[in-house]
N, C-alpha and C positions, 0 to 999 in steps of 0.2 A: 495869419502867422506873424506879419508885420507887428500887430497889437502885442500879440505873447511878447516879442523879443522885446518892445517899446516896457510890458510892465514889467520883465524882467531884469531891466538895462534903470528900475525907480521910475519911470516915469509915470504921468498920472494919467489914464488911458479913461477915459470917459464914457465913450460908445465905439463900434465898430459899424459902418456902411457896408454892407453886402450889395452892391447893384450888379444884376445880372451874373451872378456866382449861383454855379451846379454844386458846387463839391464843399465838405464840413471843414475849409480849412482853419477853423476856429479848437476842434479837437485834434487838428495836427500841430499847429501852433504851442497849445495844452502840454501834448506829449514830448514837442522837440523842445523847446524852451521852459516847461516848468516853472511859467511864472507864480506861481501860488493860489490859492484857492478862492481870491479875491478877485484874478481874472474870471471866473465864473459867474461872477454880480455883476459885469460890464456888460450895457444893454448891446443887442445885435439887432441890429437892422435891416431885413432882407427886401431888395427891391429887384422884383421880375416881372415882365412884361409879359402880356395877355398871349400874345403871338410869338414869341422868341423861340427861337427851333433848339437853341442851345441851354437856355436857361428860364424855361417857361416855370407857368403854376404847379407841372407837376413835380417838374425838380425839386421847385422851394418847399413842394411839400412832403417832399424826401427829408429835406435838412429841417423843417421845422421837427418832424419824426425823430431825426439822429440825434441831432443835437444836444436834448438834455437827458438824453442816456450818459452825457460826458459830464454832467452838472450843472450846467449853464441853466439859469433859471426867470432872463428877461430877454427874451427873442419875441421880435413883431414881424408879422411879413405884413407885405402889399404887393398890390399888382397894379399893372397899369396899364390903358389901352394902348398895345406896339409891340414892337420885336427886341430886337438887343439891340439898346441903348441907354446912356443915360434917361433918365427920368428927371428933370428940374423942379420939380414939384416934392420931391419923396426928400430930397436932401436936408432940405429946409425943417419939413414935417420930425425928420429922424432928428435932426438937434435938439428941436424943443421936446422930442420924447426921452433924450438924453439928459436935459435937464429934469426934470421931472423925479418927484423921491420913487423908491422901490415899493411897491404894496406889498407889506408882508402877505404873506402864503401860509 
């Protein structure tokens, strides 16, 4: 939701980190804030661990599901061996897939 209000407020919103997040709050963000339809090109990044009770593989694969019912059209998940926590490894990975052009669809 932070991102929506960041591109609605002009700013230039690159990617968004999802680590250990259950819920789409990228289509809440959408709805409350309205930043326009170019927040839907801003890659998403989900990072959930193997074992995490609260925000496992199944969840992410809940939200990778939701998602782009809302338009959103460059979501990557990963997983990683553990529970809820940071991942140090996935941060790094999601930047440089932030840089990285869009492949047309």
């Amino acid at each position: 939701t932070v991102a929506a209000a960041m591109m609605k407020e002009g700013y230039n919103v690159v990617g968004v980190f999802m680590g250990g997040c259950n819920e789409d709050r990228v289509t809440l963000g959408l709805q409350m804030y309205q930043p326009g339809d170019r927040f839907k090109s801003v890659p998403l990044f989900l990072s959930n661990g193997s074992s995490d009770p609260i925000a496992g593989p199944q969840q992410a694969a809940n939200m990778v599901a939701a998602i782009p019912r809302s338009g959103f059209i460059r979501i990557r998940s990963e997983t990683y061996d553990g529970g809820h926590r940071q991942n140090d490894s996935h941060l790094p990975d999601a930047l440089r897939w932030f840089r990285e052009p869009a492949v047309a669809r």
